[in-house]
PLY file of the C-alpha trace (Angstrom):
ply
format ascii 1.0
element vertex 79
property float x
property float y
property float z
element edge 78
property int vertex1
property int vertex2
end_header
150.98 -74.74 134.38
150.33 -71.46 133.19
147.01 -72.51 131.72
146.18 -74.12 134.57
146.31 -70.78 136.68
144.05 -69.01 134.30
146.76 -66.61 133.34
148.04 -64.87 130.07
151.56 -65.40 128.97
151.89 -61.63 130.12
150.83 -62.19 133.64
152.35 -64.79 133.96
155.84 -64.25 133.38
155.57 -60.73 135.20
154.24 -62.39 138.31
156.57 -64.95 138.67
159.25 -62.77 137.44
160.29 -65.04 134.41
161.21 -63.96 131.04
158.93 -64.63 128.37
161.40 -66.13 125.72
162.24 -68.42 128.78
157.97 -69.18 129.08
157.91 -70.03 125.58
160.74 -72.48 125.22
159.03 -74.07 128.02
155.33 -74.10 126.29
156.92 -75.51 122.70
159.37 -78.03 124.48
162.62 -76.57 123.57
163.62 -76.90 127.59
162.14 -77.64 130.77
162.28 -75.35 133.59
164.30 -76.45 136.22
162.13 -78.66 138.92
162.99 -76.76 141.67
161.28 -73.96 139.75
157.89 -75.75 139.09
158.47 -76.03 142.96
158.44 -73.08 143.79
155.73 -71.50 140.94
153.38 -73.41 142.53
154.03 -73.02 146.62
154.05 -69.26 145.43
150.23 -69.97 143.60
149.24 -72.26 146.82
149.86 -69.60 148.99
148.46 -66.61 147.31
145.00 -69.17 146.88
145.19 -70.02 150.63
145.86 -65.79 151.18
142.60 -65.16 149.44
140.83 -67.52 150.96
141.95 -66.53 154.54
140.95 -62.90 153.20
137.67 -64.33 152.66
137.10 -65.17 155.84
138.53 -62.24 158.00
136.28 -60.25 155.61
133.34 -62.39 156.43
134.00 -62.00 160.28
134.26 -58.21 160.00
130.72 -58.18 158.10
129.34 -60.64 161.48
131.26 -58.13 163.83
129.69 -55.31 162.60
126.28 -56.86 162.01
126.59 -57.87 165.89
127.93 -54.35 166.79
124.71 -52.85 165.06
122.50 -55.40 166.80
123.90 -54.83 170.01
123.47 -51.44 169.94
119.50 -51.58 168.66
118.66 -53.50 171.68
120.63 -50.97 173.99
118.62 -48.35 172.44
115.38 -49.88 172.65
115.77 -50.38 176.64
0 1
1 2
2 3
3 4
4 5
5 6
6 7
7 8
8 9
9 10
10 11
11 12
12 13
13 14
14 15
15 16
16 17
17 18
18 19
19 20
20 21
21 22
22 23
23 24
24 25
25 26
26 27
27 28
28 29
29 30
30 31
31 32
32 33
33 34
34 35
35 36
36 37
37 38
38 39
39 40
40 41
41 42
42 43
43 44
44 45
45 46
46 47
47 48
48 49
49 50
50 51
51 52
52 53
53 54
54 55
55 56
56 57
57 58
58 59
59 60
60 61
61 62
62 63
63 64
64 65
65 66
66 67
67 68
68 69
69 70
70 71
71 72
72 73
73 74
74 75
75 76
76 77
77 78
């Protein structure tokens, strides 16, 4: 999972708050994490990715806003 998120072991463990000894056992098969955990890791990842995307977009309609604002105000200038 953690591979699949483009993430270091580091980065990893500190964002999800889980030990690293705990990662590793998990990467060489000693244990599984508990399924509710895979659960969660990745509602947590599907939100942040639907967060940035959302960002995206507000940031996009701010850029539009103020390219309308700017327009707006040329033609008021002009007349």
């Amino acid at each position: 999972m953690r591979e699949l998120y483009g993430m270091k072991r580091s980065e990893f463990c500190e964002h999800f708050g889980i030990p690293l000894r705990s990662l590793q056992h998990w990467e060489i098969g000693d244990r599984k994490p508990a399924p509710f955990l895979i659960f969660l890791i990745r509602k947590v990842y599907d939100l942040e990715q639907e967060n940035k995307y959302l960002q995206e977009c507000i940031d996009t309609l701010d850029r539009q806003n103020d390219e309308l604002k700017a327009l707006i105000k040329s033609q008021a200038d002009t007349q």
